[in-house]
C-alpha positions as CSV (number, residue, x, y, z in Angstrom):
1,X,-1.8,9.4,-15.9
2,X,1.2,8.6,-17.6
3,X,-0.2,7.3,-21.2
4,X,2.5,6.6,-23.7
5,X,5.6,8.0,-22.9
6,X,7.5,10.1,-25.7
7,X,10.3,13.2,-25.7
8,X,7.7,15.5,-25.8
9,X,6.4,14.8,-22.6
10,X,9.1,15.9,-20.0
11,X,11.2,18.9,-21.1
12,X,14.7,18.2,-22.5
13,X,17.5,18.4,-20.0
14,X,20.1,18.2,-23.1
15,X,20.8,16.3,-26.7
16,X,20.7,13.1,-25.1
17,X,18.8,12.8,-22.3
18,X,15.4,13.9,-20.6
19,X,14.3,15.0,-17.5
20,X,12.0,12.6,-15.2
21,X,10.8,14.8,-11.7
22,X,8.9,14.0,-9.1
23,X,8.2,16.1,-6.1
24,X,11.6,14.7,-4.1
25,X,13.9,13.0,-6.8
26,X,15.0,13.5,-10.3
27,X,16.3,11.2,-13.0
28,X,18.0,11.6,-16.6
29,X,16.7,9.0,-19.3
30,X,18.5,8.5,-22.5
31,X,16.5,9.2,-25.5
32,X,16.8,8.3,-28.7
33,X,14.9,10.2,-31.1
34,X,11.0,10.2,-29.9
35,X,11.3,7.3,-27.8
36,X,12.7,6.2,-24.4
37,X,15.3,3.8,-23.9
38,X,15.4,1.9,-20.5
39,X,16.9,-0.8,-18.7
40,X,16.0,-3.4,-16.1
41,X,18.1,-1.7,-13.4
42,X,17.0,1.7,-14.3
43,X,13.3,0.7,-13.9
44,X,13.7,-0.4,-10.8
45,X,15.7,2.1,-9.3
46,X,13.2,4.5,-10.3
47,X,10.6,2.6,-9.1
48,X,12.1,1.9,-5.5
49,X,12.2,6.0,-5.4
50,X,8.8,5.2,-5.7
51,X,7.7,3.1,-3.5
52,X,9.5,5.0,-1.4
53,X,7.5,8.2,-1.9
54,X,4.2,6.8,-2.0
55,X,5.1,4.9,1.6
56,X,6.5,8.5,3.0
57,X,3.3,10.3,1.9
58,X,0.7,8.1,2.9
59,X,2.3,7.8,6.3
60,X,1.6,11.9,6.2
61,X,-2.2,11.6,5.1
62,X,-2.6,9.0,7.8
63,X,-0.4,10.7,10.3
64,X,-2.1,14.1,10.0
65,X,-5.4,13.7,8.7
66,X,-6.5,14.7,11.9
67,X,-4.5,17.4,13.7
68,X,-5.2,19.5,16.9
69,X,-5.5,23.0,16.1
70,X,-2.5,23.7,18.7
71,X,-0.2,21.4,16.6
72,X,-1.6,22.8,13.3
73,X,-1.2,26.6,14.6
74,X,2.4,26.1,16.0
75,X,3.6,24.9,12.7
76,X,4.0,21.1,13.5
77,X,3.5,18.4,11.2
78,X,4.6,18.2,7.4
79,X,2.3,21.4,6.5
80,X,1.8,19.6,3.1
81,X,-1.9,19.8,1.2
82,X,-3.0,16.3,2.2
83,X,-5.7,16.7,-0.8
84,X,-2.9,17.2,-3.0
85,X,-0.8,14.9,-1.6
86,X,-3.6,11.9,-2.0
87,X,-4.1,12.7,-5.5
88,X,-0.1,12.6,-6.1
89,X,-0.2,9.3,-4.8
90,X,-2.5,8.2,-7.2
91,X,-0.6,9.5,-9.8
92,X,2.8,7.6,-9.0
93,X,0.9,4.4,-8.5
94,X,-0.3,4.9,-11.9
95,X,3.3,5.6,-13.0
96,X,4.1,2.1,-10.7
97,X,2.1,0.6,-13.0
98,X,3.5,1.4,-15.8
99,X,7.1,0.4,-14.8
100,X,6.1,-3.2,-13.5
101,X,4.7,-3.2,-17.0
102,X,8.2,-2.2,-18.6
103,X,9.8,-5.0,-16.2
104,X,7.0,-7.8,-17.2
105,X,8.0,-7.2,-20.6
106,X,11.5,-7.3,-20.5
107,X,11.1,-10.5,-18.0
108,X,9.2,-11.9,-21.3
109,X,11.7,-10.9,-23.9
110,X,9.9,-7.9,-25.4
111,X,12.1,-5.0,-25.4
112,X,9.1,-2.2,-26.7
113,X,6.8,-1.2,-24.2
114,X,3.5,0.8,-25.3
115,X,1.2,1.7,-23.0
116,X,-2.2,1.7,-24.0
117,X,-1.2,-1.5,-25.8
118,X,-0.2,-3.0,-22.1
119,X,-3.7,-1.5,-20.3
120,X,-5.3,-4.3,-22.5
121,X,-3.6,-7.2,-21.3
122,X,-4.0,-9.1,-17.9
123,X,-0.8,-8.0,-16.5
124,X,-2.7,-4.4,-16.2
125,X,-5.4,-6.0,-14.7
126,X,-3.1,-7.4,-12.1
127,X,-0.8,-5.0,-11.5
128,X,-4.1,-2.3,-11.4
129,X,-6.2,-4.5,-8.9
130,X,-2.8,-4.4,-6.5
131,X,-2.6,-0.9,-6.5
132,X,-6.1,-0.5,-5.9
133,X,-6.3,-3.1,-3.0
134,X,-3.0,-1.2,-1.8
135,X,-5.0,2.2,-1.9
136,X,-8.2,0.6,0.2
137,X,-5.8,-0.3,2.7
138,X,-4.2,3.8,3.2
139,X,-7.8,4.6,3.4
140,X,-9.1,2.3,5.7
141,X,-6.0,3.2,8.0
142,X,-6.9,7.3,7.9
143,X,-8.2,8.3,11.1
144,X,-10.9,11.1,10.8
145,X,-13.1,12.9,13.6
146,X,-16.5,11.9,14.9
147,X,-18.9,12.9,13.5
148,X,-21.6,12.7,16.0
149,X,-19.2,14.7,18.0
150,X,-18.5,17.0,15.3
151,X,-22.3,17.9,14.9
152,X,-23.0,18.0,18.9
153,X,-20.0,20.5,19.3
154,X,-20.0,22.5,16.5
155,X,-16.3,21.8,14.3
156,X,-15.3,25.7,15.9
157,X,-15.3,23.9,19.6
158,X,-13.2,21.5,18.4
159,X,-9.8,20.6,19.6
160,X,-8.8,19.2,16.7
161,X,-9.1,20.0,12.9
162,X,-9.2,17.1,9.7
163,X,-8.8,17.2,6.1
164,X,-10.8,14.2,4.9
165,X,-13.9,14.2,7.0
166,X,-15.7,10.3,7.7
167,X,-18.2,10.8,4.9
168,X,-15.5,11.7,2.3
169,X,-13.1,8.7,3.5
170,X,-16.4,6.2,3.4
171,X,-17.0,7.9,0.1
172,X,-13.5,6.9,-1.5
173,X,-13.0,3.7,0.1
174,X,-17.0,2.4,-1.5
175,X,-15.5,4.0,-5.1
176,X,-12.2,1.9,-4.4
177,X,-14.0,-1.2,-4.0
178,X,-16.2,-1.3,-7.0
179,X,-12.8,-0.2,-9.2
180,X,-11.1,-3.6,-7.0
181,X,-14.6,-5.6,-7.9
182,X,-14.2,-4.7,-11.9
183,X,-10.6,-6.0,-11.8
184,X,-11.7,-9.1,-9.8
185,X,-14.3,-9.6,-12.4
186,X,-11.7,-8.9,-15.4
187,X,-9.6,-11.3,-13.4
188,X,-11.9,-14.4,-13.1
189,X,-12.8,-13.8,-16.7
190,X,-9.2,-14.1,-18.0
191,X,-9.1,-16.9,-15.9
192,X,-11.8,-18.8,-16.6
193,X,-12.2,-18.3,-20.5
194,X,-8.6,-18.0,-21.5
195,X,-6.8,-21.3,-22.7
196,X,-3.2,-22.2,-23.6
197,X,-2.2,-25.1,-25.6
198,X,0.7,-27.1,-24.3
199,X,2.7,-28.7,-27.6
200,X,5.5,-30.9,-24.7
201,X,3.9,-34.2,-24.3
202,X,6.6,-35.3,-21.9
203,X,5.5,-38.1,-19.7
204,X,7.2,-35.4,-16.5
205,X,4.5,-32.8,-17.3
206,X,1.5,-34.7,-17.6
207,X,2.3,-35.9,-13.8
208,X,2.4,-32.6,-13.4
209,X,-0.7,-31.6,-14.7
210,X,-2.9,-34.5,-13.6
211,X,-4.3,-33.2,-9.8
């Protein structure tokens, strides 16, 4: 989790500028005293890296989730902590979040960004719920070993060897959905209880509005 993003919370590449890493790219923000100055085109070139880093991993955790102990002994496949790697993912779509937060304002006209202020609006609530359907996808997509198989066999006669086992998969998918059902809820409560008042009268948008 990101939370609200200060000078304090990357260390300080020089006077000017801070250092933003992730575990393949690195970009220097301008700072100006404790807060962070961005623009458009900035946001979105760190958030293409990404989107491109959550993509490459998750094609890992699905690719090697299962592994034959041959391939797994003979050094093939990305030798990464798929654990680790899952988690990470979390972490930069929370950090995704945040920057289609930044954008949304700016888009809007609002040039400071806070972001516990943004986790209470509907745009988090949207933004959060597509992540979250995103994530249920990668996991429904993980294959994992049998486990009937597993417990006939023994996992030592296996030929193959898996990180996230069928129970720990089913496990994270159920706690995905019921985070996806709260933002539905949130959703369809914005939706239904929140009201705007239109002050153009114009004869064009009342044909619009009339269904």
């Amino acid at each position: 989790m990101w939370g609200l993003v200060t000078a304090t919370d990357y260390p300080v590449n020089d006077a000017n500028s801070i250092e933003l890493t992730c575990l393949t790219f690195k970009i220097l923000l301008p700072m100006t005293n404790k807060s962070i100055k961005l623009n458009a085109s900035k946001i979105l070139s760190i958030k293409q890296k990404i989107d491109a880093e959550i993509t490459s991993n998750a094609h890992i955790i699905r690719d090697e989730n299962v592994i034959s102990k041959k391939a797994k002994a003979a050094g093939q496949g990305s030798g990464k902590d798929l654990k680790a790697l899952y988690n990470y993912i979390q972490q930069l779509r929370t950090k995704r979040i945040m920057l289609k937060g930044m954008m949304q304002y700016l888009n809007m006209g609002t040039t400071t960004f806070n972001y516990e202020d943004f986790k209470k609006t509907n745009y988090y609530t949207i933004f959060a719920a597509c992540e979250a359907k995103e994530n249920l996808a990668l996991l429904k997509m993980i294959k994992t070993l049998d486990p009937k198989t597993k417990a006939q066999k023994g996992k030592k006669a296996l030929a193959s060897i898996e990180t996230f086992s069928k129970e720990k998969i089913s496990q994270l998918i159920h706690d995905q959905q019921l985070e996806i059902n709260k933002y539905n809820a949130a959703l369809e409560k914005f939706n239904t209880d929140t009201d705007i008042e239109i002050s153009d009268n114009s004869d064009t948008l009342k044909e619009y509005l009339i269904l």
